[in-house]
C-alpha positions in Angstrom: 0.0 0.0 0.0 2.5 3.2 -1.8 0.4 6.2 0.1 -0.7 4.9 3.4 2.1 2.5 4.9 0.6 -0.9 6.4 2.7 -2.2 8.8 2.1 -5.5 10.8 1.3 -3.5 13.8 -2.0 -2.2 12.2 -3.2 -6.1 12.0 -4.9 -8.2 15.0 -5.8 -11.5 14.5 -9.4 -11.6 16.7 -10.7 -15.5 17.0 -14.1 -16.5 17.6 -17.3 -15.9 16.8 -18.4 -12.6 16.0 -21.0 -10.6 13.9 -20.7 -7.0 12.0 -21.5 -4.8 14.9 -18.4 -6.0 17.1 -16.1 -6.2 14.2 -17.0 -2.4 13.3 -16.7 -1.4 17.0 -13.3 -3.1 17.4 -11.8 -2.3 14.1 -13.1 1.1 15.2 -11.8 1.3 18.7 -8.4 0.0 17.3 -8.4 3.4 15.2 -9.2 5.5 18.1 -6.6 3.8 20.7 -4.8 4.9 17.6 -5.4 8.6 17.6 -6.7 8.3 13.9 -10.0 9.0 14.4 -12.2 10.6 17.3 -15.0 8.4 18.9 -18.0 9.4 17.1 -16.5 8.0 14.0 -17.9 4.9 15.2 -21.1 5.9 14.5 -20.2 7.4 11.0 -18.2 3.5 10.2 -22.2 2.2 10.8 -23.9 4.5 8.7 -21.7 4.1 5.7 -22.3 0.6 6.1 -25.8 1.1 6.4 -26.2 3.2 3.1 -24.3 0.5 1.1 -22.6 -2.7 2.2 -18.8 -2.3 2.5 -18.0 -5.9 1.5 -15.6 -5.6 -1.0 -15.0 -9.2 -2.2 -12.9 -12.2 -1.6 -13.2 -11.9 2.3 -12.4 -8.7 2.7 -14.5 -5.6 4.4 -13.9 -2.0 4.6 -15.7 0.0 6.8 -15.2 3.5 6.9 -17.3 6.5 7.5 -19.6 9.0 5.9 -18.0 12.1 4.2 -19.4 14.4 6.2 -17.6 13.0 9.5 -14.0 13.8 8.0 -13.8 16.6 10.4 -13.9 13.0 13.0 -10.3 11.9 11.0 -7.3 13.1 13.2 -4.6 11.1 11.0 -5.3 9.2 7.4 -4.6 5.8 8.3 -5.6 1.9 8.5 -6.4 -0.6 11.5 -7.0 -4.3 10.0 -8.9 -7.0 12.5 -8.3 -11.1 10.9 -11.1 -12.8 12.4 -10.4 -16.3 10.9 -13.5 -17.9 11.6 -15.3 -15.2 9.2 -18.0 -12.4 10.0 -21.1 -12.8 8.1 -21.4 -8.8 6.6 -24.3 -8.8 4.8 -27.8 -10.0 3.4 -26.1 -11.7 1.0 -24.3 -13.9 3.7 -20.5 -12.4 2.1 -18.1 -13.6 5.0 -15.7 -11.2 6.0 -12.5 -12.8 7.1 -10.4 -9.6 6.8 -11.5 -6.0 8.2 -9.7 -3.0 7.3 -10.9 0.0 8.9 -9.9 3.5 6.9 -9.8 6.8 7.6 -9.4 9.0 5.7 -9.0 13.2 5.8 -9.8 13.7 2.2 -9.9 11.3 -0.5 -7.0 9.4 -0.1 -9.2 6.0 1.1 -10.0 5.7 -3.0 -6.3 5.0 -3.2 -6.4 2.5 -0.9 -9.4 0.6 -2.6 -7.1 0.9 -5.8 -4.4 -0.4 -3.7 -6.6 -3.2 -2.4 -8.1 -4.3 -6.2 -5.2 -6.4 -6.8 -5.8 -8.7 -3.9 -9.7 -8.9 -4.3 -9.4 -9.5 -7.7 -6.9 -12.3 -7.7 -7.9 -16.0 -7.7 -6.3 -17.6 -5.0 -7.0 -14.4 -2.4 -9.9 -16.2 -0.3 -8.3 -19.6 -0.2 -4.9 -17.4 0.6 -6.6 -15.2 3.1 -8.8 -18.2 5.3 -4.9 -19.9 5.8 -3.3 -16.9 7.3 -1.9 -17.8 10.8 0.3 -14.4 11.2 0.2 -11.0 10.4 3.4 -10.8 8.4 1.1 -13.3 5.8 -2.3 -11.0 6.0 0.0 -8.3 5.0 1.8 -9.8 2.2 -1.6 -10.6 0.9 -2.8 -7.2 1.4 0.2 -5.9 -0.4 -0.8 -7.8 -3.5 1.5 -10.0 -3.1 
């Protein structure tokens, strides 16, 4: 990711059983323990979702939040959550195995999505992504590599 470094500090690996709610809320609260975003971007993180699903294919999930709670955005950045036994985002039953959390001060998150096509669009990414044990492997992955 060339604009907004990824390091394997941004990524947690979470086990258990969870749903969309607590994976928002803790990819969320990683980002705040952070100091990349203020609390109430929480709330914006569910709204986004709410107006359109943020599943963005091949296990992975990006919630972020509503344009008009950039003012919430201290520091453009990323948090990613693993949850390897998947998150069941949508209607559609999509499984999220990967959360990344963005924030973003302008529009430097459609970067990241561009940054981010490459591993959603390639083959092997979900049979890749639900055999990740470490972070250093989540993160090559994410790097599209």
């Amino acid at each position: 990711m060339n604009n907004i470094q990824l390091k394997v500090e941004d990524i947690a690996i979470i086990n258990g059983l969870y749903n969309k709610h607590d994976a928002i809320s803790a990819v969320s609260e990683n980002m705040i323990k952070a100091g990349l975003v203020k609390p109430d971007y929480t709330q914006s993180m569910f709204d986004r979702d709410r107006q359109i699903s943020t599943f963005l294919g091949n296990g992975i999930a990006i919630p972020h939040g509503t344009t008009d709670k950039r003012d919430s955005v201290i520091q453009t950045g990323l948090k990613v959550i693993y949850y390897p036994e998947g998150v069941n985002w949508d209607e559609d039953d999509n499984i999220a195995y990967v959360v990344i959390g963005i924030a973003a001060k302008s529009n430097e998150h459609l970067d990241i999505l561009r940054q981010l096509t490459t591993a959603v669009i390639a083959e092997d990414t979900l049979a890749r992504i639900q055999s990740v044990k470490k972070p250093e492997e989540l993160l090559t992955i994410l790097q599209g590599n």
